[in-house]
C-alpha positions in Angstrom: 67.6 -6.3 65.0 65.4 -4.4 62.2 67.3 -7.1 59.6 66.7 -10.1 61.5 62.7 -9.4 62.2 62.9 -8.9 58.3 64.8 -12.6 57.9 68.3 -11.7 57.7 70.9 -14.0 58.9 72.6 -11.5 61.4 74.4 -13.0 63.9 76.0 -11.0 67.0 79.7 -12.1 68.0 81.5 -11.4 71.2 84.8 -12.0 68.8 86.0 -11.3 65.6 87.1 -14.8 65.4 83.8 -16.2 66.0 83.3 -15.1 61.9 86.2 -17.2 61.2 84.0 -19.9 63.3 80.7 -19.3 61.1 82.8 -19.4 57.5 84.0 -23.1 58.3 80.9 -24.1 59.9 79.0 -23.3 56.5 81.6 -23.0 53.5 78.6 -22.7 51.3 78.0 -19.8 53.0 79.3 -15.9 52.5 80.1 -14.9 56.0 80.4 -10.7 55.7 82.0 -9.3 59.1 81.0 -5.7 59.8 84.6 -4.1 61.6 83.6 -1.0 63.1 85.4 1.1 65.4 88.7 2.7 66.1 92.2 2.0 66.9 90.7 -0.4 69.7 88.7 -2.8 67.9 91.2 -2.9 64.6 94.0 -5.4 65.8 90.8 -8.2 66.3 89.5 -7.5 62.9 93.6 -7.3 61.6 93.8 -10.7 63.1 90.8 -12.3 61.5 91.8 -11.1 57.9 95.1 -12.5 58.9 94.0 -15.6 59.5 91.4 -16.0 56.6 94.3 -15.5 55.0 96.4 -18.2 56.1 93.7 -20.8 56.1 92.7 -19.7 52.6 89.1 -19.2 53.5 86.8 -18.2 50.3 83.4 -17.4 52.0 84.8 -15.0 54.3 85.0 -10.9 54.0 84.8 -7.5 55.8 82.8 -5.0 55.5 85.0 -1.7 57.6 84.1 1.1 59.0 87.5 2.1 61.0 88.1 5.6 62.0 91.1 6.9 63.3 91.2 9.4 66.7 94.0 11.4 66.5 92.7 13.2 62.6 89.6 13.5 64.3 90.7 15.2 67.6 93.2 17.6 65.3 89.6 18.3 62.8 87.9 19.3 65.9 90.8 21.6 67.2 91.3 23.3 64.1 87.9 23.4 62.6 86.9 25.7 65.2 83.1 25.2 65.6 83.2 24.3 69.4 85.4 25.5 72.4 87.6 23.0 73.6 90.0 23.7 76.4 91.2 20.0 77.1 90.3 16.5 75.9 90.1 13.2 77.9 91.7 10.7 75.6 89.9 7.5 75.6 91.4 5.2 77.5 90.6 1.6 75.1 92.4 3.8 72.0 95.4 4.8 73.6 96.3 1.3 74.8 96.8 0.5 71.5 98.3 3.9 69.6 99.9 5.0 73.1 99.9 8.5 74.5 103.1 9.6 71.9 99.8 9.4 69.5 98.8 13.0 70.9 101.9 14.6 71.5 102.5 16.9 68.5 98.5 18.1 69.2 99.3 19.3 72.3 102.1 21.0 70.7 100.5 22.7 68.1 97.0 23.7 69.6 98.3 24.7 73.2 95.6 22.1 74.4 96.5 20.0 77.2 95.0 16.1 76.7 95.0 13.7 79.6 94.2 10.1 79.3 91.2 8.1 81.2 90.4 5.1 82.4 86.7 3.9 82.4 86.2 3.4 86.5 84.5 6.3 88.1 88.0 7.2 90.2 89.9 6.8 86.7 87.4 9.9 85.1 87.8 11.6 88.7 91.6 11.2 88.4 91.2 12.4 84.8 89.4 15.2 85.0 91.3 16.5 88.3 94.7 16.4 85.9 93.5 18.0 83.1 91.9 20.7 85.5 95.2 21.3 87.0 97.0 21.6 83.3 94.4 24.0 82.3 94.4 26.3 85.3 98.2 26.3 85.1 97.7 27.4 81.3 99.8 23.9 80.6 99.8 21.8 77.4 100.8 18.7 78.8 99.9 15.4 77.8 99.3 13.7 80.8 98.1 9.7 82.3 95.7 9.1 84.5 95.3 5.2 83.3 99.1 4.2 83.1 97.6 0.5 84.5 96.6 0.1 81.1 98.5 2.6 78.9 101.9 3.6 77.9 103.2 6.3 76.4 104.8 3.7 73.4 101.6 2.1 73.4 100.8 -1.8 71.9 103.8 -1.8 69.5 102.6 -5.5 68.2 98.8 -4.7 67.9 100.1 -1.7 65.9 102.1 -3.9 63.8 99.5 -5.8 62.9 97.5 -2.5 61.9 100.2 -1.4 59.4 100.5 -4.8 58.1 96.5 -5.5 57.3 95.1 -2.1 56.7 96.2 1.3 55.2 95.2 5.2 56.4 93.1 7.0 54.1 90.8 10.2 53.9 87.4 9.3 55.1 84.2 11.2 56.3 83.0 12.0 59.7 79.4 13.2 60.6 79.8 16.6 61.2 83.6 17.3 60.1 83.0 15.9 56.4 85.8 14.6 55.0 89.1 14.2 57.3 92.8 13.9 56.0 93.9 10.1 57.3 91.0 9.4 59.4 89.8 6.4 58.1 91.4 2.6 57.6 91.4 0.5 54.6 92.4 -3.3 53.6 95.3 -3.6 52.1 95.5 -4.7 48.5 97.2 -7.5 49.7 94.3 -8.4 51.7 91.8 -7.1 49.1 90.1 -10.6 48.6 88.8 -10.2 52.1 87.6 -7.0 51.4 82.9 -7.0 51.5 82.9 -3.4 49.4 85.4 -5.1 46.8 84.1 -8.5 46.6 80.3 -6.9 46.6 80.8 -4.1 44.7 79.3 -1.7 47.7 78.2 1.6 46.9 78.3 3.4 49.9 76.3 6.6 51.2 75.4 9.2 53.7 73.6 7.8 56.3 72.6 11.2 57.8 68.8 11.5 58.5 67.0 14.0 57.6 66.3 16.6 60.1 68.8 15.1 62.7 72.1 17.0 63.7 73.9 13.9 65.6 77.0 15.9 63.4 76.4 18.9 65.6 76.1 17.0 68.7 79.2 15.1 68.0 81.6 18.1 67.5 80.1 19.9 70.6 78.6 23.0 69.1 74.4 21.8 70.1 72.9 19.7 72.5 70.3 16.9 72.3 67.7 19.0 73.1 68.2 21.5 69.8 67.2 18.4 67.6 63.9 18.4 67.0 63.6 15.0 66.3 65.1 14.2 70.2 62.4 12.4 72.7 59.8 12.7 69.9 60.6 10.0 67.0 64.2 9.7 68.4 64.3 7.3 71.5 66.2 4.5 72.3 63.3 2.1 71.6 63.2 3.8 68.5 66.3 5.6 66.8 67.3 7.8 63.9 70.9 8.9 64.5 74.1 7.6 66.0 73.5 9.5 69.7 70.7 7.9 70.2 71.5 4.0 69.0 74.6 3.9 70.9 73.9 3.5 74.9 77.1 6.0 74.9 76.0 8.5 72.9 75.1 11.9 74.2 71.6 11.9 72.8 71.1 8.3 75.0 72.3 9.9 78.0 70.7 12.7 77.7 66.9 11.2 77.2 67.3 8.4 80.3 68.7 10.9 82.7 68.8 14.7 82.1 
């Protein structure tokens, strides 16, 4: 919104095809997709480079920023900074990577994980199986959204993943830099690429004075920032908790 006041050509998309759309429309025209996301979002953004591909488009590219959950749940379990007796597993994710994604994490951190639908009886249902689990002293890996999620998970969205992008180390707010958290294009792919084609420096995008890192691993709350409800509101953001209507910082200003 800040780009466009400022005359930017930004255009919001309800489908990673409708960049596919705006690169024929205008071939005189560099249309730049930004991919964020995880697991859920990455098969779309696998399909459009695919099909760039195949129609040999020129004026089309990504710009990614793909992160990967399981790295990051394991970072969080080993780092050590919050207390964590169970996870809900998100629900979108593990419809695509499936719930054998968190097996070996149960395993090894005696945590029990129980996947969630997005329904207010799905988190009910959730959080009642991963209570029992826990007050059992379990480590199971359980599902509470098997409507939508398997234990295999979307075997031909993930083939699509290993066929357009490749894991890599990549930073988190808060955890620094993860083993295998992050996606990148594939050299075969590489012409689709924004931070190849544009020669993208990228950098930390951490304010100063906010500790959305903190918030994000668990070890503070909104209110310990001391930019929260002051210069920090949704009308008027600085970090990621408070620009997403799902973060925690969000939340916590329009109804704590």
């Amino acid at each position: 919104e800040q780009a466009q006041a400022e005359g930017a050509d930004v255009q919001p998309v309800y489908s990673p095809l409708q960049a596919l759309a705006a690169a024929r429309e205008f071939p005189g025209r560099q249309a730049v997709f930004l991919g964020i996301g995880f697991e859920t979002t990455l098969p779309g953004i696998g399909l459009l480079i695919k099909q760039a591909q195949e129609a040999d488009l020129g004026n089309l590219s990504v710009l990614l920023s793909a992160k990967r959950v399981p790295p990051v749940l394991e970072a969080l379990l080993a780092g050590g900074q919050a207390r964590i007796d169970g996870f809900v597993t998100p629900g979108h994710v593990t419809a695509i990577i499936g719930t054998k994604a968190y097996d070996a994490l149960c395993e090894n951190y005696h945590v029990p994980m129980v996947v969630g639908g997005f329904e207010p009886l799905d988190l009910l249902g959730a959080i009642h199986l991963l209570s029992k689990e826990m007050v059992a002293g379990g480590q199971g890996n359980r599902n509470a959204y098997s409507r939508v999620v398997s234990h295999a998970g979307n075997r031909k969205a993930q083939a699509l993943l290993e066929a357009v992008f490749e894991v890599k180390d990549d930073a988190l707010r808060g955890l620094g830099v993860i083993p295998r958290a992050g996606y990148a294009i594939r050299e075969a792919y590489g012409r689709y690429d924004a931070e190849r084609r544009f020669e993208i420096a990228t950098r930390s995008c951490e304010p100063d004075g906010c500790i959305c890192g903190e918030i994000l691993c668990g070890v503070k709350a909104p209110a310990d920032c001391p930019l929260f409800g002051t210069v920090c509101t949704p009308g008027s953001p600085v970090g990621s908790c408070m620009v997403s209507n799902e973060g925690a910082c969000n939340a916590a200003f329009l109804f704590d």
